[in-house]
C-alpha positions as CSV (number, residue, x, y, z in Angstrom):
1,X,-13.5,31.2,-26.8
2,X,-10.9,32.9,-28.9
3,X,-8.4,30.6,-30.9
4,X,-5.8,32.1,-33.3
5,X,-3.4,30.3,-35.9
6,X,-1.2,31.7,-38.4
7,X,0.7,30.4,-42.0
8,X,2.9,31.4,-44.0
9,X,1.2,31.3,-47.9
10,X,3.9,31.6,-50.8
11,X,2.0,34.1,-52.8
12,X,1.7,37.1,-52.5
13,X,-0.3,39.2,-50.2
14,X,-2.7,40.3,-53.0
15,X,-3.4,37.0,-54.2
16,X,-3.9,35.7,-50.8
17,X,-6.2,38.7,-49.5
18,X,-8.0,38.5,-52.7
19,X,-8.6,34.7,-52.7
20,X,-9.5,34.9,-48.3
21,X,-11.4,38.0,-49.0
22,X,-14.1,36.2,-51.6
23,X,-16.9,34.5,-49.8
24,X,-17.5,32.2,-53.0
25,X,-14.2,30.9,-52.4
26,X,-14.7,29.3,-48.7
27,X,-16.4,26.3,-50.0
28,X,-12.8,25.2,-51.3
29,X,-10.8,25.7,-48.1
30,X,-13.6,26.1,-45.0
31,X,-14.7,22.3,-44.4
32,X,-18.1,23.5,-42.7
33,X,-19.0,26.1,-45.9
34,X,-21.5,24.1,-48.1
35,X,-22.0,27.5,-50.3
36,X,-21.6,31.1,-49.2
37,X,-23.0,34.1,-51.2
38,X,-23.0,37.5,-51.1
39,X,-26.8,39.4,-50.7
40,X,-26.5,41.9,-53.1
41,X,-24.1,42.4,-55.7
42,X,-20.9,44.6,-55.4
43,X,-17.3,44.7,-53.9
44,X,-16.7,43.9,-50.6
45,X,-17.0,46.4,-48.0
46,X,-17.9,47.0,-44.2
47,X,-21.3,46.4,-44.0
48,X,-21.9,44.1,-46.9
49,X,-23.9,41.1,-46.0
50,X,-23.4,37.6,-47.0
51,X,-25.0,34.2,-46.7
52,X,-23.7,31.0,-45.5
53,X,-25.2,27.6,-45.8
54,X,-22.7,25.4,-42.8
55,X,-22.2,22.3,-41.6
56,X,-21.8,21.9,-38.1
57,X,-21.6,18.6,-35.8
58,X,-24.0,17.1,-37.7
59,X,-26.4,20.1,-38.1
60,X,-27.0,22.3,-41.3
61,X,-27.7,25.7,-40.9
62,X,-28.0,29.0,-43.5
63,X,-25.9,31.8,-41.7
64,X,-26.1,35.3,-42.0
65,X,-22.8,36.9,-41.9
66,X,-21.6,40.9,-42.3
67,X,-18.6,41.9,-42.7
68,X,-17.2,44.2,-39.9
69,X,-13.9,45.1,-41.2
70,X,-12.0,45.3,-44.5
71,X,-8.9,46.7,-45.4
72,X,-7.5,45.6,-48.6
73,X,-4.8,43.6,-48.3
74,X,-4.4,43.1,-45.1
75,X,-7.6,42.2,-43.2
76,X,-11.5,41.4,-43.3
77,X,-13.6,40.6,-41.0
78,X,-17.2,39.2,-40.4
79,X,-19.6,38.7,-37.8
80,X,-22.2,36.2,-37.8
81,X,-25.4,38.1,-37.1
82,X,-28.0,34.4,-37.5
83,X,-27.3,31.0,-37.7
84,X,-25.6,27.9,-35.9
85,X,-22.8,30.6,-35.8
86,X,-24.3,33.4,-34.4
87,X,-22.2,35.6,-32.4
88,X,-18.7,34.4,-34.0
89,X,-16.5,36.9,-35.3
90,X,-13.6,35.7,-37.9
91,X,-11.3,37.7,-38.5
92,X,-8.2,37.1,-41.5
93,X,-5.1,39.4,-41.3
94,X,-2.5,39.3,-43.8
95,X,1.1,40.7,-43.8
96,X,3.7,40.4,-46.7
97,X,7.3,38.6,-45.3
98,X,10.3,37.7,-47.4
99,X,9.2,34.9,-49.9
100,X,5.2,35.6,-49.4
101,X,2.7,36.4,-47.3
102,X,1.8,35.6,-43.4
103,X,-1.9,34.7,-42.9
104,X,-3.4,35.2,-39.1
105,X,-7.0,33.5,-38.8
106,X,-8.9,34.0,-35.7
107,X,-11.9,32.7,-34.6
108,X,-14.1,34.4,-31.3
109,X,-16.9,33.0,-30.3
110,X,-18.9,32.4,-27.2
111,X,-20.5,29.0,-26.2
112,X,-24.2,28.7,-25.9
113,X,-26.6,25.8,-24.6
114,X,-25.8,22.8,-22.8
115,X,-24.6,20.9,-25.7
116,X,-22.0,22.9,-26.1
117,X,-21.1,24.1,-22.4
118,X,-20.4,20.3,-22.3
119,X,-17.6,20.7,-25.2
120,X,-16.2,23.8,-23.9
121,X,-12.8,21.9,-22.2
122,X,-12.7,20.1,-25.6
123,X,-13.6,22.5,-28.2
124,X,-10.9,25.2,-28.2
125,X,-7.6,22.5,-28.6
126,X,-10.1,20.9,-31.6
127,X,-10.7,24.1,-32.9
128,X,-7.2,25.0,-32.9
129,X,-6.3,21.8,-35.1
130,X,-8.8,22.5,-37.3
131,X,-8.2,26.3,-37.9
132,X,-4.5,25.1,-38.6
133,X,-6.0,22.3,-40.9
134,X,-7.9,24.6,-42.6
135,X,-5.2,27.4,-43.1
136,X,-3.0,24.5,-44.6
137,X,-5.8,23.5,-47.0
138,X,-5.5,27.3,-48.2
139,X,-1.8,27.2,-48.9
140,X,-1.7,24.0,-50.8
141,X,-4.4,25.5,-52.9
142,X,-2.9,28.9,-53.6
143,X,0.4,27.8,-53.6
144,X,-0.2,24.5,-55.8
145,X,0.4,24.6,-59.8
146,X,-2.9,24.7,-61.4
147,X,-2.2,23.2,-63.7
148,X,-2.6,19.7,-61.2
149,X,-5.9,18.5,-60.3
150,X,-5.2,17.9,-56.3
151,X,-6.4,21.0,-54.9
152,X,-9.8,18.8,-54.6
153,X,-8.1,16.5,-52.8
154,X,-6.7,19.1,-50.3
155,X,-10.0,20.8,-49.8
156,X,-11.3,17.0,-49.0
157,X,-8.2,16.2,-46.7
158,X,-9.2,19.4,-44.5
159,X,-12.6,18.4,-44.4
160,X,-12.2,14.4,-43.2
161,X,-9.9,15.9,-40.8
162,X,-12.2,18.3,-39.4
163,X,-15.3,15.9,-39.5
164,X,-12.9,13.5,-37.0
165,X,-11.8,15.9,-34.8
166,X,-14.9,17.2,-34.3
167,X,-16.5,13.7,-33.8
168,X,-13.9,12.6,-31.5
169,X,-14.6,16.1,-29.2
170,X,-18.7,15.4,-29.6
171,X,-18.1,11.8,-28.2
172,X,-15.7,12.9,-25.8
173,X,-17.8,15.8,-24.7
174,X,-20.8,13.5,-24.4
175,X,-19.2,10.4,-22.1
176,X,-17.7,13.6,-19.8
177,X,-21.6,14.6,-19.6
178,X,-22.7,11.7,-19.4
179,X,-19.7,10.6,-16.6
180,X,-20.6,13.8,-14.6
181,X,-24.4,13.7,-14.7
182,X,-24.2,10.5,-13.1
183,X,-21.5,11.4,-10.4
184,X,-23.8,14.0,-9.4
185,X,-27.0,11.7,-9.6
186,X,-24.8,9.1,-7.3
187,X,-24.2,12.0,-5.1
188,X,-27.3,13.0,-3.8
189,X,-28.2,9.7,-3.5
190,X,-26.1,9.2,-0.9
């Protein structure tokens, strides 16, 4: 599953790269990042390991993420080598345009287990709305004064919205299941 979205952040590119490019950070625009931590101390580089405690349809998990790619300012990338997550690849891109700076956020990842083999029709269009949720929890933040208080809020707003669209595709995903499991039960019956 690959899903891609892209915004436009009024800042510019170093700010944004900077503020994408800090692991500590995701906790205050990544809905599922309860903490996330670097192993050892240091700038970022290829190779540099981190740790992720997520939050993921209802399960908590402690990832293990290294980072694959990084290019000041224009793109990092990790891989997520344990976890929940294991196997995904996120990748951020930036690009300076006319009045800031153009953020590409992609997510690859490939479905395991019968849980979610069941949300695979689902998960990529919920995905999608979250990844844009997400990205638009990261531009009011960097692009808010702050001097105001409501970045909290706007973390919080990306999170709600996250937690329903993934309960709506786990309930979803779990009545198609449930529909199909008894078609095929009714089936050779017959």
């Amino acid at each position: 599953m690959h899903v891609e979205n892209s915004i436009t952040i009024n800042r510019p590119i170093e700010e944004v790269f900077e503020y994408v490019s800090t692991p500590e950070n995701d906790p205050t625009w990544v809905p599922v990042s309860l903490r996330h931590q670097r192993t050892l101390p240091g700038p970022m580089r290829v190779g540099m390991t981190t740790q992720e405690d997520l939050k993921f349809l209802g399960r908590t998990s402690t990832d293990t993420w290294e980072v694959i790619e990084y290019e000041p300012p224009t793109v990092v990338s990790y891989r997520a080598t344990s976890g929940l997550a294991s196997g995904a690849v996120v990748r951020v891109r930036c690009e300076p345009v006319e009045g800031g700076t153009r953020l590409r956020h992609a997510v690859e990842y490939e479905l395991r287990g019968i849980y979610f083999k069941a949300l695979v029709p689902l998960l990529p269009r919920v995905m999608r709305r979250q990844l844009a949720s997400m990205d638009r929890t990261l531009k009011k933040l960097l692009e808010e004064d702050t001097t105001t208080s409501s970045s909290g809020r706007a973390a919080t707003a990306g999170s709600g919205a996250l937690r329903g669209g993934v309960v709506a595709a786990s309930v979803l995903a779990v009545l198609a299941f449930l529909l199909f499991r008894r078609r095929s039960g009714t089936s050779r019956r017959r």
